[in-house]
ROBAGU-12731 format. One record per residue (C-alpha): chain; residue number from 1; residue in one letter; x, y, z. Coordinates in nm, 2 decimals, always signed. Example, Ala and Ser with C-alpha at 12.3 -4.5 7.8 and 13.67 -1.06 7.14 Angstrom:
2
 chain   n res      x      y      z
     A   1   a  +1.23  -0.45  +0.78
     A   2   s  +1.37  -0.11  +0.71
This chain:
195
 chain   n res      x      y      z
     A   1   x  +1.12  +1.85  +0.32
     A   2   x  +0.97  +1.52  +0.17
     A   3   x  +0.64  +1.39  +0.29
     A   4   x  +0.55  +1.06  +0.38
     A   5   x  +0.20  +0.91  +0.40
     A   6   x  +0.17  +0.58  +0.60
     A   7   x  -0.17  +0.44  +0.56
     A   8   x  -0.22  +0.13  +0.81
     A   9   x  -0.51  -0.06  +0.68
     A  10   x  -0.57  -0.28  +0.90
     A  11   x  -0.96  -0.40  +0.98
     A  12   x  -1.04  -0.61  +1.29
     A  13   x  -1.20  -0.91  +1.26
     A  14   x  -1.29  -1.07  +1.62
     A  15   x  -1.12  -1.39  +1.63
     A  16   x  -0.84  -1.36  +1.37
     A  17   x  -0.62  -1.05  +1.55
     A  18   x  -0.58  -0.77  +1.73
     A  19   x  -0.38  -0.56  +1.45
     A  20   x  -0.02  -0.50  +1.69
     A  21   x  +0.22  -0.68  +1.39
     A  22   x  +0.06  -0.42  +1.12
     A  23   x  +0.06  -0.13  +1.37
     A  24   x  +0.43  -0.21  +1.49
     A  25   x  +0.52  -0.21  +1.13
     A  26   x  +0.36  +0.08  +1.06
     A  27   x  +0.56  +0.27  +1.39
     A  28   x  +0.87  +0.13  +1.24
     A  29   x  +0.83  +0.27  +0.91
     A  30   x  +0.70  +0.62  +1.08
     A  31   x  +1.05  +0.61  +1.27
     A  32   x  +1.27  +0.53  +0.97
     A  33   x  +1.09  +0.80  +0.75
     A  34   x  +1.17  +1.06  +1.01
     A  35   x  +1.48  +0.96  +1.08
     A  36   x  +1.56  +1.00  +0.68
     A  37   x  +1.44  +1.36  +0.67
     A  38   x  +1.07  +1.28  +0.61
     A  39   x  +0.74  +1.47  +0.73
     A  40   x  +0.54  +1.21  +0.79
     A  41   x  +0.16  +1.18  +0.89
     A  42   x  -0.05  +0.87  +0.97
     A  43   x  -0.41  +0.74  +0.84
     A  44   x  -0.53  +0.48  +1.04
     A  45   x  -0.84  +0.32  +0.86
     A  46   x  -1.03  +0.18  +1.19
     A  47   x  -1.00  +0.54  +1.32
     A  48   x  -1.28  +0.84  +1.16
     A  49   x  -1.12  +1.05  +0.86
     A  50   x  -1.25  +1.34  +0.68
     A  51   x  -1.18  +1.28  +0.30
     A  52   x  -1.07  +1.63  +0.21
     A  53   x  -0.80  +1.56  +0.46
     A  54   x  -0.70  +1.23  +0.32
     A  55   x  -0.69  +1.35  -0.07
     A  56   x  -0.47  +1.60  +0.04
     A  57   x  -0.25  +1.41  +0.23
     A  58   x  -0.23  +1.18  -0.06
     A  59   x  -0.17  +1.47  -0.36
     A  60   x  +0.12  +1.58  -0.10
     A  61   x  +0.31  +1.31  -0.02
     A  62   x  +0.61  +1.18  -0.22
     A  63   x  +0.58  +0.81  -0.08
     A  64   x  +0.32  +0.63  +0.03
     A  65   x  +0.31  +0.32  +0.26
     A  66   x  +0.05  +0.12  +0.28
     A  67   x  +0.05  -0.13  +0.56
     A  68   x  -0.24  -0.43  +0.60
     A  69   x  -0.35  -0.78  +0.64
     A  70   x  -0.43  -1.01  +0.39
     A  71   x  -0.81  -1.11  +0.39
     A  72   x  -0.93  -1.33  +0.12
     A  73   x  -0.63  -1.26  -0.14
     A  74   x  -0.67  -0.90  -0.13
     A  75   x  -0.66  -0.56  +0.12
     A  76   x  -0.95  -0.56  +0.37
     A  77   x  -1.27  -0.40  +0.33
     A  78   x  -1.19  -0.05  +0.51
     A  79   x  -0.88  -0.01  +0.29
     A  80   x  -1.11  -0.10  -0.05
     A  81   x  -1.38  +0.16  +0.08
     A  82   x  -1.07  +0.43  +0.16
     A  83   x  -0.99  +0.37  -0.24
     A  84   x  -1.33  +0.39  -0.31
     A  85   x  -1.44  +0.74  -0.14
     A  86   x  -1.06  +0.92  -0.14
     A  87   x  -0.94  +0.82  -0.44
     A  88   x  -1.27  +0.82  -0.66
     A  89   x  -1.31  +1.21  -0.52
     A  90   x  -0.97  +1.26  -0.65
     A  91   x  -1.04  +1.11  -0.95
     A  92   x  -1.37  +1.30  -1.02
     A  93   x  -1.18  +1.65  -0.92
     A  94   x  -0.89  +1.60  -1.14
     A  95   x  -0.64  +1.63  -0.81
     A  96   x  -0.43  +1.28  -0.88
     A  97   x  -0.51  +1.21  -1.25
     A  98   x  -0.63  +1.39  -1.55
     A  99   x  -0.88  +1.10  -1.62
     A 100   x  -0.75  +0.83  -1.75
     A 101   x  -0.53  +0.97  -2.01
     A 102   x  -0.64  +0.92  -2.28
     A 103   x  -0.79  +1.25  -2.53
     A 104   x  -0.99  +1.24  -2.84
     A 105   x  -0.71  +1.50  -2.98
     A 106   x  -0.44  +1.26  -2.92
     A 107   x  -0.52  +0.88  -2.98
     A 108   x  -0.17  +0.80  -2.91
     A 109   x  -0.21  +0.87  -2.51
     A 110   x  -0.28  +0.57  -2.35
     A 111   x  -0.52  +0.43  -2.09
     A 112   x  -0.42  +0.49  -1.73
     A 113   x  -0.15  +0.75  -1.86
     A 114   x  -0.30  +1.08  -1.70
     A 115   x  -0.15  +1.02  -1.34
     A 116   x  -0.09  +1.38  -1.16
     A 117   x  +0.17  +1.21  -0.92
     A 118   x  +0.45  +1.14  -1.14
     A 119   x  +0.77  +1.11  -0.94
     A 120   x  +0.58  +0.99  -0.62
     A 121   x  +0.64  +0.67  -0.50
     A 122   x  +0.44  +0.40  -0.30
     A 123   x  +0.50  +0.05  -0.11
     A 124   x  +0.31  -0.24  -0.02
     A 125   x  +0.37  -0.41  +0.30
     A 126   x  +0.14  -0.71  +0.38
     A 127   x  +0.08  -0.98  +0.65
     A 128   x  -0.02  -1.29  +0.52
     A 129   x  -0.17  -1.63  +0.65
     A 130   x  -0.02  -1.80  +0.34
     A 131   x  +0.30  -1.95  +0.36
     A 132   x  +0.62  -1.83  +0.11
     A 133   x  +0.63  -2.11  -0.06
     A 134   x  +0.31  -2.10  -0.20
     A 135   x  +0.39  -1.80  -0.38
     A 136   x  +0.64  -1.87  -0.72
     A 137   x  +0.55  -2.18  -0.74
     A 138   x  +0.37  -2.36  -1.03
     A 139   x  +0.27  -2.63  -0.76
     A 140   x  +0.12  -2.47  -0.54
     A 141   x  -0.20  -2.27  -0.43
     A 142   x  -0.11  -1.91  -0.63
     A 143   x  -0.01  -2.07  -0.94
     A 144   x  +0.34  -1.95  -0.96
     A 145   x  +0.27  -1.60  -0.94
     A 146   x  +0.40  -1.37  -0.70
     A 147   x  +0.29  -1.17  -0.41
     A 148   x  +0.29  -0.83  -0.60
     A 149   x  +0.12  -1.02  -0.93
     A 150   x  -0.19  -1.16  -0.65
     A 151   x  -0.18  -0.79  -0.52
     A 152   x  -0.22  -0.62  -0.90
     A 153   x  -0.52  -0.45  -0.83
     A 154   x  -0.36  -0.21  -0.59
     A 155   x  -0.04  -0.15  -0.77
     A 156   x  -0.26  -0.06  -1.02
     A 157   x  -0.40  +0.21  -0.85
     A 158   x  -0.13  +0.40  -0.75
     A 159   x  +0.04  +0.36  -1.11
     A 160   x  -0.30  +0.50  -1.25
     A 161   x  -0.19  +0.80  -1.08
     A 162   x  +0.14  +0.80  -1.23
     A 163   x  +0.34  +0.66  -0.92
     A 164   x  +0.62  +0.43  -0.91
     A 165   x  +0.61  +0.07  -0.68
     A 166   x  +0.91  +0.06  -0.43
     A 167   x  +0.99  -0.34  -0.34
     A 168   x  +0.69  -0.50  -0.16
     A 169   x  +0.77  -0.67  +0.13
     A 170   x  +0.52  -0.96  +0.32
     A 171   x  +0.53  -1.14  +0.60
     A 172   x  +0.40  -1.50  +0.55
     A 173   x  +0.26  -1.78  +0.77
     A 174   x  +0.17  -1.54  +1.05
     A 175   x  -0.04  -1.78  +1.29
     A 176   x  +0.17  -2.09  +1.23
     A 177   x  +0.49  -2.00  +1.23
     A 178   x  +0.73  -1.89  +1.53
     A 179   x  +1.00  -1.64  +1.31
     A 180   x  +0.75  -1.31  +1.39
     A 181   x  +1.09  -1.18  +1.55
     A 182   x  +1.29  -1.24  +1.26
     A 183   x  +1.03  -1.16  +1.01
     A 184   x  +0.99  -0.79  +1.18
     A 185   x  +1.39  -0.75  +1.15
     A 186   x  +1.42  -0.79  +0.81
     A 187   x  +1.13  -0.51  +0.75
     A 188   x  +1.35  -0.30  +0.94
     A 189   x  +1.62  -0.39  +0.70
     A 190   x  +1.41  -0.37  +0.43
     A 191   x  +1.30  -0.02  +0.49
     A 192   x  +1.61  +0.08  +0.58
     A 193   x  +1.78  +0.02  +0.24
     A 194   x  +1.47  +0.08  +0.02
     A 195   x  +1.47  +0.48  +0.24
């Protein structure tokens, strides 16, 4: 049986949220990835962990989710720290990469090429103040990049340990706009097909 690892990343702030949009779409993803044959198991950052227990749920599972809000152009805080302590033991240990590739007997490996979890997968899901059309857009505020080119810093992590990015999917102009409904709908389409 496949495993699953859905991380939901998301860090109160009083004042901004309460966190139900990123835990709904983490319960919808949980459901989907069960319902396609997946063992699935849940970190949720505001909640205690014990980092043995994450690492392993991390070298184990064959996808991971990641679900969060987007605080100043990047993942909150909590998730950053999660990298941080989790992924920095793994790191140290030698459980999700062999360093970072590269060997003084073969100068043709390359940096970030020593990833243990070749084959494994991961997705981004993020929530967004930011409207869509500032995003591909030379005019406007992101320069004409893209959602997953503001996020490189954590696709970059998971391809350091060798894993591939499934689409990214965002939901955009969450306190002004009224298509929440809609928005939610098409992550349920969008997990659907990418499952």
């Amino acid at each position: 049986m496949k495993k699953a690892l859905i991380i939901n990343a998301y860090e109160t702030y009083k004042g901004i949220g309460e966190g139900k949009l990123n835990k709904n779409l983490c319960q919808i993803a949980e459901k989907t990835l069960i319902k396609k044959g997946y063992q699935v198991k849940t970190t949720i950052l505001e909640d205690e962990y014990v980092l043995e227990d994450e690492l392993k749920k991390n070298i184990e599972a064959d996808i991971i989710f990641v679900q969060f809000p987007v605080y100043w152009f990047s993942a909150p805080a909590l998730y950053k720290k999660y990298i941080d302590e989790v992924y920095g033991f793994g790191y140290a240990n030698g459980f999700l990469c062999q360093g970072d590739g590269r060997t003084r007997r073969d100068l043709n490996k390359k940096y970030g090429s020593g990833g243990l979890k070749n084959g494994a997968k991961y997705m981004l899901s993020s929530t967004w103040n930011a409207p869509k059309e500032a995003f591909n857009n030379k005019n406007q505020f992101f320069d004409d990049k893209s959602v997953d080119e503001v996020l490189i810093s954590i696709h970059k992590t998971y391809q350091f340990f060798g894993m591939q990015a499934l689409p990214s999917f965002s939901i955009y102009n969450i306190f002004k706009d009224n298509t929440i409904e809609n928005d939610v709908k098409q992550f349920e389409e969008h997990i659907e097909n990418i499952f």
